[in-house]
N, C-alpha and C positions, 0 to 999 in steps of 0.2 A: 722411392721416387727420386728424381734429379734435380728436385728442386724448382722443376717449369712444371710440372704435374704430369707429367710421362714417368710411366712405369719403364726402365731399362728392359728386361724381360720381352718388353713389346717389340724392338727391336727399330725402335724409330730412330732416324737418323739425325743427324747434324741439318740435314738439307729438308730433311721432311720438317722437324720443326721450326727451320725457317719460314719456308713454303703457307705451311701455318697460321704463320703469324700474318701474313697478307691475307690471306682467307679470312682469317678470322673479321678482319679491318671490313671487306666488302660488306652487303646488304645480302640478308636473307636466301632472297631471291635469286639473287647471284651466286649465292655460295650453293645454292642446290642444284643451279643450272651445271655449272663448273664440276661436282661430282658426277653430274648423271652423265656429263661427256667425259672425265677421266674415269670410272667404274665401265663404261662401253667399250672406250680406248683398251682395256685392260683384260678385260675379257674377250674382246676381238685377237688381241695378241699373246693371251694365255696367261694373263700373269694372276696371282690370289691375292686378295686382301687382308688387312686382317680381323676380315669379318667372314669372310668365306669359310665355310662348313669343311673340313679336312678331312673327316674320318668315309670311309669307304660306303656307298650307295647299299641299304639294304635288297636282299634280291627278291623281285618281285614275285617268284612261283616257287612256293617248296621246294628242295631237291627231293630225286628218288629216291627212297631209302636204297633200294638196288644198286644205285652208283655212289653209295655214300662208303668212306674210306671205313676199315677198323681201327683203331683205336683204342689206347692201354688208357683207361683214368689214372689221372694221377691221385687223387682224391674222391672219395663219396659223395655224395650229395649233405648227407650228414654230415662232414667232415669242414665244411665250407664253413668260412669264419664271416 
């Protein structure tokens, strides 16, 4: 930590944690209103948070096995640590 309680790692900025600190100063209410308009803002314009799910969409209908690639294992099933 840096010492304000932000993990470096997270990649919060100089400006994010100012930004913050007025946040944090408003009422409740306000501060929820104020996210649900910048998290809309953000995903209207494509941007992630750092709460946004990254890892790739599982796919909804099995493949075929028919169109499925071959493929050399590198290891067993047993062999898996």
């Amino acid at each position: 930590m840096d010492g304000k309680g932000w993990k470096p790692e997270y990649g919060i900025s100089a400006e994010g944690i100012e930004v913050l600190g007025y946040l944090e100063a408003l009422p409740q209410e306000v501060r929820l209103e104020i996210a649900a308009a910048i998290a809309a803002l953000c995903k209207r314009e494509g941007y992630l948070s750092l709460h946004d799910e990254l890892s790739a969409p599982a796919a909804e209908e099995p493949a075929d096995p028919e169109t499925l690639a071959k493929v050399i294992p590198i290891f067993r099933r047993s062999q898996r640590g």
